[in-house]
Every structure is written in structure tokens, then in C-alpha cells.
N, CA and C of each residue as an Amber inpcrd file, in Angstrom:
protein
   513
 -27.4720000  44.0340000  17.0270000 -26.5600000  42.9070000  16.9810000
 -26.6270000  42.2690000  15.5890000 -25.7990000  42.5250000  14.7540000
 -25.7190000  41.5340000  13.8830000 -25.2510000  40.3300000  14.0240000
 -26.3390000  39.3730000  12.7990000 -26.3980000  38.0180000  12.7660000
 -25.2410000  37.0940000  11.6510000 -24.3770000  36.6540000  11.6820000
 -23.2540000  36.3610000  11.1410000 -23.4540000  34.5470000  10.4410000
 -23.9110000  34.7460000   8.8250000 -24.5290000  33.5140000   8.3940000
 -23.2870000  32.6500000   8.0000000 -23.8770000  31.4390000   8.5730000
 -22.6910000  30.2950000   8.7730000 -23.0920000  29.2450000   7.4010000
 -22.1760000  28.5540000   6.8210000 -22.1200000  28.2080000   5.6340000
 -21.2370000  27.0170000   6.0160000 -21.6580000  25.5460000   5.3330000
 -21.1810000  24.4570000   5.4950000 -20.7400000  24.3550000   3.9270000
 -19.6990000  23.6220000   3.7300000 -19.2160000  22.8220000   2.4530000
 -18.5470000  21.4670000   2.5990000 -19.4290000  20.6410000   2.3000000
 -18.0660000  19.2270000   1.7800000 -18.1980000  18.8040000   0.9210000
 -16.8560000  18.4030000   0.9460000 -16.0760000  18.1260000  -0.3790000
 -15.8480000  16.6860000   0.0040000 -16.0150000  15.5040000  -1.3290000
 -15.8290000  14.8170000  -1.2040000 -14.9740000  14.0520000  -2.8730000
 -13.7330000  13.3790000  -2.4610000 -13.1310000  12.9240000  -3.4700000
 -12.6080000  11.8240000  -3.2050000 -12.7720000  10.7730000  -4.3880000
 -12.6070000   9.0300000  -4.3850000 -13.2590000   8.8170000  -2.9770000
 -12.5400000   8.4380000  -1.7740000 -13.2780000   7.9130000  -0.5580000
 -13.1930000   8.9970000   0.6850000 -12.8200000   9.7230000   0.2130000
 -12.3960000  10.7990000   1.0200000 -13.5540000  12.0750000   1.3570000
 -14.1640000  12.7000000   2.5860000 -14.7640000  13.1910000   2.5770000
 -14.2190000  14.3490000   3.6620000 -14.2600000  16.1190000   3.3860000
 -14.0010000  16.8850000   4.3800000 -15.1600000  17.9720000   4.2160000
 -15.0030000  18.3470000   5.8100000 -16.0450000  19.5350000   6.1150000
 -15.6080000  20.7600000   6.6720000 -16.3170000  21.9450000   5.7830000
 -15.9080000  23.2340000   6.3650000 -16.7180000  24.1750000   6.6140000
 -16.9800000  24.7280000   8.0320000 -18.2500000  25.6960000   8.0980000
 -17.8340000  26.2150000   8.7650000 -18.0030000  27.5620000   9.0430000
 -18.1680000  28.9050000   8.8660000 -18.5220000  30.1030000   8.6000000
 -18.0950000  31.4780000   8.5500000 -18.5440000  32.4210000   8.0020000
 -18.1980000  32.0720000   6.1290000 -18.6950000  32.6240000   5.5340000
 -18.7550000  32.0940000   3.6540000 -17.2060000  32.5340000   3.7230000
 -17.1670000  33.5500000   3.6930000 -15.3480000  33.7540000   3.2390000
 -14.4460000  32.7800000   3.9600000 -14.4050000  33.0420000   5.0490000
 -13.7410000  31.4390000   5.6170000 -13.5780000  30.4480000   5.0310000
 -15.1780000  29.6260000   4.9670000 -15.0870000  28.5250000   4.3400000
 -14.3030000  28.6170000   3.0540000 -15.0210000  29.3320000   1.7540000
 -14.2340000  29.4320000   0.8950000 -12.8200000  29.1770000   0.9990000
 -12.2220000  30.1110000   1.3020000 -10.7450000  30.2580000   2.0150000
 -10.3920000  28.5870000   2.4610000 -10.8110000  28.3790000   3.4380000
 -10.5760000  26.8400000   3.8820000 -10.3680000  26.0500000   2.8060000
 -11.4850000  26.0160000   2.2440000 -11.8350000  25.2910000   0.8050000
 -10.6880000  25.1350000  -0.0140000  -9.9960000  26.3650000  -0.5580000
  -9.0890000  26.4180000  -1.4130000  -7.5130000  26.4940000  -0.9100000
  -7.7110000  26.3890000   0.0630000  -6.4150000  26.1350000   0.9310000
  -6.6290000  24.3280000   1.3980000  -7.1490000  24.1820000   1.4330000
  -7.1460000  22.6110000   1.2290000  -6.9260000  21.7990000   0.0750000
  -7.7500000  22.0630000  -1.0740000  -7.7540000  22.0680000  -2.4550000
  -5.8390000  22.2100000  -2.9840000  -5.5980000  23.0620000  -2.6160000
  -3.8320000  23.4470000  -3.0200000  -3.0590000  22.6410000  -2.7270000
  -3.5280000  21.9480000  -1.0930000  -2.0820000  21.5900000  -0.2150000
  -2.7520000  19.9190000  -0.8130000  -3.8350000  19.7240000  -0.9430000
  -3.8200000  18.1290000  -1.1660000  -4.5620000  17.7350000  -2.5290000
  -5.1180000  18.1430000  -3.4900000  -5.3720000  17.5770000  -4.6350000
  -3.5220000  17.5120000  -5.5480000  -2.9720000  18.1510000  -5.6800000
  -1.4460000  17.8010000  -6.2020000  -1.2660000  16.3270000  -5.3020000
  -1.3900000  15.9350000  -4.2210000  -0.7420000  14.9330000  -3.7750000
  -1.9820000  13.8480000  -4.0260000  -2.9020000  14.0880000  -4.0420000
  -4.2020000  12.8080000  -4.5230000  -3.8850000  12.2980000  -5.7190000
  -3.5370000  13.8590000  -6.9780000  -3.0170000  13.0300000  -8.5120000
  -1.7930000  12.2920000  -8.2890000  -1.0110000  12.5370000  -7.3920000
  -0.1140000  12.3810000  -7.5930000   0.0840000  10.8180000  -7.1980000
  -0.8540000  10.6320000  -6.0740000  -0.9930000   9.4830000  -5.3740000
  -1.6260000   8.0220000  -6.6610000  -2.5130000   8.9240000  -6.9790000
  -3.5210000   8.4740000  -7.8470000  -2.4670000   7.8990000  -9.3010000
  -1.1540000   8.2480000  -9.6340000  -0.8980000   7.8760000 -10.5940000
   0.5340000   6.8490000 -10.2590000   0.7410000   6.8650000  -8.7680000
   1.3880000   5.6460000  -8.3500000   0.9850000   4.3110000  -7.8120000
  -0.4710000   4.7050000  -7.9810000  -1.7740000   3.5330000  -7.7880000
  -1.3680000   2.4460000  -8.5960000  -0.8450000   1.4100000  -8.5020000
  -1.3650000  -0.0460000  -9.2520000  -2.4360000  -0.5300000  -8.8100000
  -3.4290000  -0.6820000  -9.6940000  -4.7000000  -1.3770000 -10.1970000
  -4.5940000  -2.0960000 -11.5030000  -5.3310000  -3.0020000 -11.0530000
  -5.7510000  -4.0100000 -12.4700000  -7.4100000  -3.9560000 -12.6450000
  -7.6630000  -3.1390000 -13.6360000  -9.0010000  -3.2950000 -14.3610000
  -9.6330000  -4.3430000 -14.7280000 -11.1580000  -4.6530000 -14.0560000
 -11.0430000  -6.2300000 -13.9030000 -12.0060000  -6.1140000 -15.3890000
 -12.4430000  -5.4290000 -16.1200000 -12.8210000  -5.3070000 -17.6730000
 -11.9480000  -5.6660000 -18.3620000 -10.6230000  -4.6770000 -17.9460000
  -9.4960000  -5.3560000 -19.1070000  -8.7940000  -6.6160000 -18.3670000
  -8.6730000  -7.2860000 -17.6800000  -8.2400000  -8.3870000 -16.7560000
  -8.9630000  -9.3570000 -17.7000000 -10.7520000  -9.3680000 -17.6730000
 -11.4340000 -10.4670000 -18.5260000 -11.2380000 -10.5990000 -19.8290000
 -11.0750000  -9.4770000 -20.3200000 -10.9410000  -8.9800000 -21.4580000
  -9.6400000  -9.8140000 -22.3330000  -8.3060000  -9.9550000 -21.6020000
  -7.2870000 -10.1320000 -21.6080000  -7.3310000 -11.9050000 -21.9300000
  -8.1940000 -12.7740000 -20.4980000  -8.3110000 -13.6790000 -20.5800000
  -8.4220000 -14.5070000 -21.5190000  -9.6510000 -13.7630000 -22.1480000
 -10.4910000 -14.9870000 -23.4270000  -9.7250000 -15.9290000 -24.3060000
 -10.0530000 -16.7030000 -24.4740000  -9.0150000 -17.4770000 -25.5090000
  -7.9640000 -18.4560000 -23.9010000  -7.9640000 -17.7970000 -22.6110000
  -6.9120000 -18.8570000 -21.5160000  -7.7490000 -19.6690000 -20.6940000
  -9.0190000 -18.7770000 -20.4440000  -9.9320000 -19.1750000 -19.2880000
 -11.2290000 -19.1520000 -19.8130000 -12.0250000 -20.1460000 -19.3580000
 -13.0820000 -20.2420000 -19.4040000 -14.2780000 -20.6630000 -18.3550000
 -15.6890000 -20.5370000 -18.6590000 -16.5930000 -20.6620000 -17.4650000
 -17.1030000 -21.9300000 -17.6160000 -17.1840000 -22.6540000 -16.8530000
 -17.7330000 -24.3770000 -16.7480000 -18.9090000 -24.5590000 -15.9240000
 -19.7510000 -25.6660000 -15.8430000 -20.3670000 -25.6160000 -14.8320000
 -19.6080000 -26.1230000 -13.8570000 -18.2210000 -26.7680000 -14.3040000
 -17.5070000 -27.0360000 -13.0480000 -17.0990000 -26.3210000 -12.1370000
 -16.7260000 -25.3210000 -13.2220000 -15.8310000 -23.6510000 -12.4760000
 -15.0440000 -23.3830000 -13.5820000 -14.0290000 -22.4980000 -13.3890000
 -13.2040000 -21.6730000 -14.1990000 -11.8970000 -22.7880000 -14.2560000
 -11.7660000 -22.6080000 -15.4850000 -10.4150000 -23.8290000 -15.9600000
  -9.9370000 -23.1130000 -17.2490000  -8.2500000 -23.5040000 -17.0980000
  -7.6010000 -22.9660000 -18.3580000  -7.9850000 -23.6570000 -19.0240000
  -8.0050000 -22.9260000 -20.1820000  -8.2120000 -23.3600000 -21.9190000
  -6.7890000 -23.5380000 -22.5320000  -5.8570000 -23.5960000 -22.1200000
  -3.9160000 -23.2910000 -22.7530000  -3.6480000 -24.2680000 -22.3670000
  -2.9400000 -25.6200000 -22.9410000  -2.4170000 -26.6330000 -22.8530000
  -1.1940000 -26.6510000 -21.8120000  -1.3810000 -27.4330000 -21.0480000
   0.0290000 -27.3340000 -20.2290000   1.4060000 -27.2480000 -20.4360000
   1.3790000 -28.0640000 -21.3520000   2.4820000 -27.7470000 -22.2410000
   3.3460000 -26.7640000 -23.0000000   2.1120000 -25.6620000 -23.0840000
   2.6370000 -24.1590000 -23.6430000   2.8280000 -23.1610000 -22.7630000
   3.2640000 -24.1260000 -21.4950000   3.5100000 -22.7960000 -20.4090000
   4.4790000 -23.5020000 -19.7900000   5.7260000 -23.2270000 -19.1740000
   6.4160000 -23.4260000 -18.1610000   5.9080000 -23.4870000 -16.8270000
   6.4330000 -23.8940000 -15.8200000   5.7030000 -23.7940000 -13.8050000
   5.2820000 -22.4890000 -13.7400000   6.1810000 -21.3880000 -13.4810000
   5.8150000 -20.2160000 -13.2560000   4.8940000 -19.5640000 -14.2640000
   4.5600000 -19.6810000 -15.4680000   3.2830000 -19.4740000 -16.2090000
   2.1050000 -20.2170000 -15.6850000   2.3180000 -21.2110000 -15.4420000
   0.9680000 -22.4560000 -14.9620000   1.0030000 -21.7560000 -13.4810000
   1.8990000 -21.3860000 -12.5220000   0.9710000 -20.7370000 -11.4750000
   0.3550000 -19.9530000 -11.2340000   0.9610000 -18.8350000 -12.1970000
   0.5600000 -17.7210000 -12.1990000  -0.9210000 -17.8500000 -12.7760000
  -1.1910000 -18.7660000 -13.6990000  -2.3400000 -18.3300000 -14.4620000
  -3.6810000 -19.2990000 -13.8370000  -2.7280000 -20.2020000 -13.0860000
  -4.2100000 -20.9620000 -12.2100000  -4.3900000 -20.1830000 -10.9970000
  -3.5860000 -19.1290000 -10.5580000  -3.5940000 -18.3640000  -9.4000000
  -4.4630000 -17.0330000 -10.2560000  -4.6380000 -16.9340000 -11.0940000
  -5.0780000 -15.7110000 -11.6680000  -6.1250000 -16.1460000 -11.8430000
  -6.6220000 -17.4520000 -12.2330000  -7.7620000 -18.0600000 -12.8100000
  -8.8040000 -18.1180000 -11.4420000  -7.9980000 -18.5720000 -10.4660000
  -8.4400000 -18.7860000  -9.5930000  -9.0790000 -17.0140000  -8.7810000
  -8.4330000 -16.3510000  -8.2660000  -8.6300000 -14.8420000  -8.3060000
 -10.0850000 -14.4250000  -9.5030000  -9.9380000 -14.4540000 -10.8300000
 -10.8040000 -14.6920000 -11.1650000 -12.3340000 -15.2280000 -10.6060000
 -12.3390000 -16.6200000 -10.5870000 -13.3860000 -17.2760000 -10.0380000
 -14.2560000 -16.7640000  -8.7730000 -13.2340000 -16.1370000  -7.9090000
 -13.2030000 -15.5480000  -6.1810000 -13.8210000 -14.4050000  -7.1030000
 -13.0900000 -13.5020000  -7.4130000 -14.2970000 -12.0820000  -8.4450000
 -15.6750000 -11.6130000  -8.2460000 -15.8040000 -13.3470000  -9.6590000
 -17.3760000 -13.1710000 -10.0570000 -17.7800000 -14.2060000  -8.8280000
 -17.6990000 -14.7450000  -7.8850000 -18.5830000 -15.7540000  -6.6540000
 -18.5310000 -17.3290000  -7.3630000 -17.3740000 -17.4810000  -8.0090000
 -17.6290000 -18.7650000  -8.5700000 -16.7410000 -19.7440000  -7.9280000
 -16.1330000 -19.0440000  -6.3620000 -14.8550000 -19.6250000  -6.0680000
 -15.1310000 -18.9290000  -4.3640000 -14.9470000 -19.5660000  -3.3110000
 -15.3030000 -19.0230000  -2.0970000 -13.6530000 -18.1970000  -1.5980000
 -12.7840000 -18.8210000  -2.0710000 -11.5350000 -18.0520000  -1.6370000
 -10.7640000 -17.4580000  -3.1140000  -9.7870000 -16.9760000  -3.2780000
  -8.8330000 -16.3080000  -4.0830000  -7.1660000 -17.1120000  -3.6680000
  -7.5180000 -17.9200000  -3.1030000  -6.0880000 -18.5160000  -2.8890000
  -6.1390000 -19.8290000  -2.8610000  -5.1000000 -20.6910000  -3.6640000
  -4.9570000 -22.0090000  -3.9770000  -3.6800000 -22.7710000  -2.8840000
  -4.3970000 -23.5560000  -1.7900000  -3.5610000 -24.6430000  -1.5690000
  -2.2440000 -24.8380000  -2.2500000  -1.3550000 -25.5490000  -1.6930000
  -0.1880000 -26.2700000  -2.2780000  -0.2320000 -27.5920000  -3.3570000
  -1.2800000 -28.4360000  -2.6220000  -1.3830000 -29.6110000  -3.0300000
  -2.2240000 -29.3450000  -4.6170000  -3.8210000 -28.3600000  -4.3880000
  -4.4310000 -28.4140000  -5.3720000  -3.2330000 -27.3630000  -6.5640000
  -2.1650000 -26.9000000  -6.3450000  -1.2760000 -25.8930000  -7.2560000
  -0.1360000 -27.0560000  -8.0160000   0.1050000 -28.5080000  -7.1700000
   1.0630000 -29.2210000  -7.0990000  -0.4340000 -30.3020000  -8.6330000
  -1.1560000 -30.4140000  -8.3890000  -2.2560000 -31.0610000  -9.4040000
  -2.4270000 -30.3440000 -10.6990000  -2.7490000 -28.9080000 -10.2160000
  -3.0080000 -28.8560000 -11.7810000  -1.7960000 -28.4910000 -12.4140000
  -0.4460000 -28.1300000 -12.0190000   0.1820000 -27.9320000 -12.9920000
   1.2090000 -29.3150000 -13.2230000   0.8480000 -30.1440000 -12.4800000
   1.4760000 -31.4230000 -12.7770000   2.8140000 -31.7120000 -12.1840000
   3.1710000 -30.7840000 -11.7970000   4.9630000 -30.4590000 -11.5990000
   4.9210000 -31.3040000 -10.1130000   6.6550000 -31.4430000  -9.5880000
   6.9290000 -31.5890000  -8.8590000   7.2060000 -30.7850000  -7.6110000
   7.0920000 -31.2280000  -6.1560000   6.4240000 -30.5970000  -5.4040000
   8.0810000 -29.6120000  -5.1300000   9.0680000 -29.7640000  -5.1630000
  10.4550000 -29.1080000  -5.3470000   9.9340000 -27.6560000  -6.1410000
   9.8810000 -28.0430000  -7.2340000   9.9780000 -27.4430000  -8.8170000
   8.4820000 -26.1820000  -8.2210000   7.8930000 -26.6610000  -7.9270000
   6.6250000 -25.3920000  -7.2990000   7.2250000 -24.7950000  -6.4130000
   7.6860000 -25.2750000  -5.1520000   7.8040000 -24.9680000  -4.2190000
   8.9560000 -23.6570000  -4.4540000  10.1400000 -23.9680000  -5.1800000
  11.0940000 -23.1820000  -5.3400000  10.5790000 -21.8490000  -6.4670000
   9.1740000 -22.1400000  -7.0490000   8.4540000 -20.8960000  -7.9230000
   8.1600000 -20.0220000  -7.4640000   7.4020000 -20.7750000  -6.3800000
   6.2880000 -19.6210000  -5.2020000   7.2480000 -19.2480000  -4.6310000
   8.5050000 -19.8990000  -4.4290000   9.2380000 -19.1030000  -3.2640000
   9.8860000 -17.5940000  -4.1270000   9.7550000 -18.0290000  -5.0910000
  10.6860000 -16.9630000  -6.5210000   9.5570000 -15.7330000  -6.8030000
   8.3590000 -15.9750000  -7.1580000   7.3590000 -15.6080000  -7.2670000
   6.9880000 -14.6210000  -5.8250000   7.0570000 -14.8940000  -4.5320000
   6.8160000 -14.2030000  -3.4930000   7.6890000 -13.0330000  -3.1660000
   9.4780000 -13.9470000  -3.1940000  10.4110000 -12.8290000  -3.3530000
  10.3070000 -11.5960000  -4.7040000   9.3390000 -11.7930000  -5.6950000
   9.1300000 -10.6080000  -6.6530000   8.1390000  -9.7180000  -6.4360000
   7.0470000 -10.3420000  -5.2090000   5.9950000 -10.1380000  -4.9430000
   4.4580000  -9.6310000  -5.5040000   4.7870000 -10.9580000  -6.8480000
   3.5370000 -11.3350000  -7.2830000   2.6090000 -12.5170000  -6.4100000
   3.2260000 -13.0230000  -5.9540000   2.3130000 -14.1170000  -4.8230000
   2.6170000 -13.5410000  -3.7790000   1.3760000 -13.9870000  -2.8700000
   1.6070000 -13.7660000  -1.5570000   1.2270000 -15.0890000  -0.5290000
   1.8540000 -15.6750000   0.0030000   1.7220000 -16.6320000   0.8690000
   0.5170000 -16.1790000   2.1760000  -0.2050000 -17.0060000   1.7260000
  -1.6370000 -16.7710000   3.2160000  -1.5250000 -17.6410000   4.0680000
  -1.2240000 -18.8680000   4.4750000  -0.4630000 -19.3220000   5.7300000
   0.4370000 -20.1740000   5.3200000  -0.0600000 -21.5650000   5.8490000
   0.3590000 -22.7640000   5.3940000   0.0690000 -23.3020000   4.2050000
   1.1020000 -23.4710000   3.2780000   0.8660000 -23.1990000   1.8440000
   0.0090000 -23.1990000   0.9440000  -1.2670000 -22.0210000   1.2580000
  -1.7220000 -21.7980000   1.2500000  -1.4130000 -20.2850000   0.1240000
  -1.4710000 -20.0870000  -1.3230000  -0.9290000 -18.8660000  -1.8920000
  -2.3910000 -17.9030000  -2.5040000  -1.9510000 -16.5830000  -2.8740000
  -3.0760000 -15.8440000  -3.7150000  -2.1380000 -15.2130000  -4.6240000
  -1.8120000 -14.4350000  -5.4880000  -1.4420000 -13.7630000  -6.9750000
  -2.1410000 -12.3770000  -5.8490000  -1.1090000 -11.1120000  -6.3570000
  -1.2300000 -10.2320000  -5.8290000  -1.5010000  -9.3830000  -7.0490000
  -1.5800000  -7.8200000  -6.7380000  -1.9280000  -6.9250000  -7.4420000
  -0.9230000  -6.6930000  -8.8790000   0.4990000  -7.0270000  -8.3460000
   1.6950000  -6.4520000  -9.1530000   1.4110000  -8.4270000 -10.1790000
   1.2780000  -9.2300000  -9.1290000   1.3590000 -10.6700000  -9.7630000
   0.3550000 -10.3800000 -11.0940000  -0.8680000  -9.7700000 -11.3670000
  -1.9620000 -10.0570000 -11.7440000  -1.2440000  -8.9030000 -13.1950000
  -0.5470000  -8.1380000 -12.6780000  -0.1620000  -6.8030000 -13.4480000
   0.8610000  -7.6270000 -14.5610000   1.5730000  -8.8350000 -13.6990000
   2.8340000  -9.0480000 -14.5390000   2.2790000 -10.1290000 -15.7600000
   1.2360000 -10.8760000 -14.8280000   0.1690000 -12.0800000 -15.6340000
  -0.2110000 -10.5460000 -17.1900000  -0.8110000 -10.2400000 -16.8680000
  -1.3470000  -9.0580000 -18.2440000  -0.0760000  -8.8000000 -18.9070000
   0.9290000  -7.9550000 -18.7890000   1.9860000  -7.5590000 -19.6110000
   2.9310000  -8.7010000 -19.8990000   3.1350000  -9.6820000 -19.3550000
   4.0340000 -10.3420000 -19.7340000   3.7330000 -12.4240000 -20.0240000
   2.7710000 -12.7680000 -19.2440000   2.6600000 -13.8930000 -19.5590000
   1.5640000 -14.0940000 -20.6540000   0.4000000 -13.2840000 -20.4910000
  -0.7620000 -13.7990000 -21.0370000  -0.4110000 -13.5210000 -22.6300000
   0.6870000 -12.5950000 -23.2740000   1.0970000 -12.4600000 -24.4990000
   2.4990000 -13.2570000 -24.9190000   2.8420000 -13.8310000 -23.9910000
   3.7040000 -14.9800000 -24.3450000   3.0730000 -16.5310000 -24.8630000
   1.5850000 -16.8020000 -24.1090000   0.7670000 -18.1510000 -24.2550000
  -0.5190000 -18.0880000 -24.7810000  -1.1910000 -16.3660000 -25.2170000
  -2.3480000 -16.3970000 -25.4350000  -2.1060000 -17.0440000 -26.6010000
  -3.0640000 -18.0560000 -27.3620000  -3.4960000 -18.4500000 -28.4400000
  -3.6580000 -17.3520000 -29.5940000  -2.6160000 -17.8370000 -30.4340000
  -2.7550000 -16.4770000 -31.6430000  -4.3320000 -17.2590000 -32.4860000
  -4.1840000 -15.9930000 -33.5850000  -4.9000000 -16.0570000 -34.6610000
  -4.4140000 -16.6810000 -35.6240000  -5.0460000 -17.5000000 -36.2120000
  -4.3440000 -17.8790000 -37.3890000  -4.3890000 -16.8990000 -38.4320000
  -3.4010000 -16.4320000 -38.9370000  -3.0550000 -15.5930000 -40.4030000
  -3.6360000 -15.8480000 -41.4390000  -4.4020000 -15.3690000 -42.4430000
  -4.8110000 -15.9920000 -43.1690000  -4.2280000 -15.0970000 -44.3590000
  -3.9900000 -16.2640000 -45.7390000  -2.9440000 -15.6880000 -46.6090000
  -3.2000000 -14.7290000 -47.6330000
């Protein structure tokens, strides 16, 4: 009677883990017939991924936000930002803080969003509502908001180089 040696393989990629055992050719076989039908769709997946790199996220910051013993507070004058810059970036600031443990939630109230950017409770209200329909905010109950993945994406490409603090030129 021959004895027929059984052979395990897993494979494991990003969070993903599969198992194949069998006779060796099998597995193999399995192996690369798996490999075919789903690594093309992992890159593929993998490059319709939005992520925000929270290295380049901090990175980005310096010069808007800073660390207090109070907590995290913009450094950019209110003044050099319009509503929808000031939410975005105390909603980012805030996200921030939630991060590194310097902040127990990632989402700012109405009232504390209606304080720091000074504005009127209309003039916010009709932001976040603008802001949600683009779906950089996301509303968590009762007005209650957080800055989402694409929000945090649009904060990097488009606001934080409209208000970051230049360099001065020197002649």
C-alpha cells in the first residue's frame, strides 16, 4: 500500500489568509490557480484604495496644528480661512488628536464647531450640509460630525496648500 504525503500551504496577503493541503502537486496547482484568479484583483483593489498616510497627514500639518498641553489647536488665523476651511481643518485637527490619544472621540459636536470657527449657526450648518453631500464629513448622530477618508484626502490636496503658512523668500 502506498503512503500518499500530504502537504499544507498558506498563503497569506495584507489581511487575508488561505489554506491548501493535499497531495504536493495539488496543492501547488491550487496555489497557482488561486494566485491567477485573485492577486490581479487585490492590485487592482489595492490601487482603488483611498488612504491617507498618517506620516504624510502630520507631515502636511506643521506650520496649521500644533500640540498643547491643552490639546491640539490651529496655529492659522481665522481669518485666513473661510467656514468650510475652518471645518474642515478643526475636524481634521480634531481626527488628529483622536490618532495620537489626545482626544477620546474623532468627531466634533455642533456647538463646539459653531465656537471655534466663530461663524453663524446657518452659515455652518449649510457647510456640513455641503461638505456631507461631497462626502468629506460624515454626520454621527445629532450634530454630532467626523471628516472622512476622502474629507481628510481633500484637507491634503486642496486646503492645507491654499492656508499653509508660506516661507518667507529671501532676496
Amino acid at each position: 500500500m502506498e503512503q500518499t504525503l500530504t502537504v499544507e500551504a498558506t498563503l497569506r496577503y495584507a489581511d487575508m489568509e488561505v489554506k491548501f493541503t493535499g497531495a504536493s502537486d495539488e496543492v501547488v496547482r491550487a496555489l497557482m490557480g488561486f494566485l491567477a484568479k485573485v492577486m490581479p484583483s487585490l492590485e487592482l483593489i489595492q490601487t482603488l484604495t483611498l488612504t491617507v498616510d498618517a506620516e504624510e497627514l502630520l507631515t502636511s500639518l506643521k506650520g496649521v496644528i500644533a500640540f498643547t498641553k491643552e490639546g491640539v489647536v490651529l496655529t492659522v488665523p481665522r481669518e485666513a480661512m473661510g467656514e468650510r476651511e475652518a471645518i474642515m481643518l478643526h475636524l481634521t485637527r480634531t481626527y488628529v488628536a483622536n490618532m495620537l490619544g489626545r482626544r477620546e472621540k474623532d468627531s466634533l459636536p455642533m456647538a463646539e464647531l459653531l465656537a471655534v470657527t466663530g461663524s453663524k449657526p446657518g452659515t455652518v450648518a449649510a457647510r456640513l450640509s455641503e461638505m456631507v453631500d461631497l462626502g468629506h464629513v460624515e454626520r454621527m448622530g445629532r450634530g454630532e460630525y467626523r471628516i472622512t477618508t476622502l474629507g481628510l484626502k481633500s484637507c491634503l490636496d486642496e486646503i492645507l496648500p491654499r492656508i499653509k503658512p508660506q516661507k518667507a523668500k529671501t532676496a
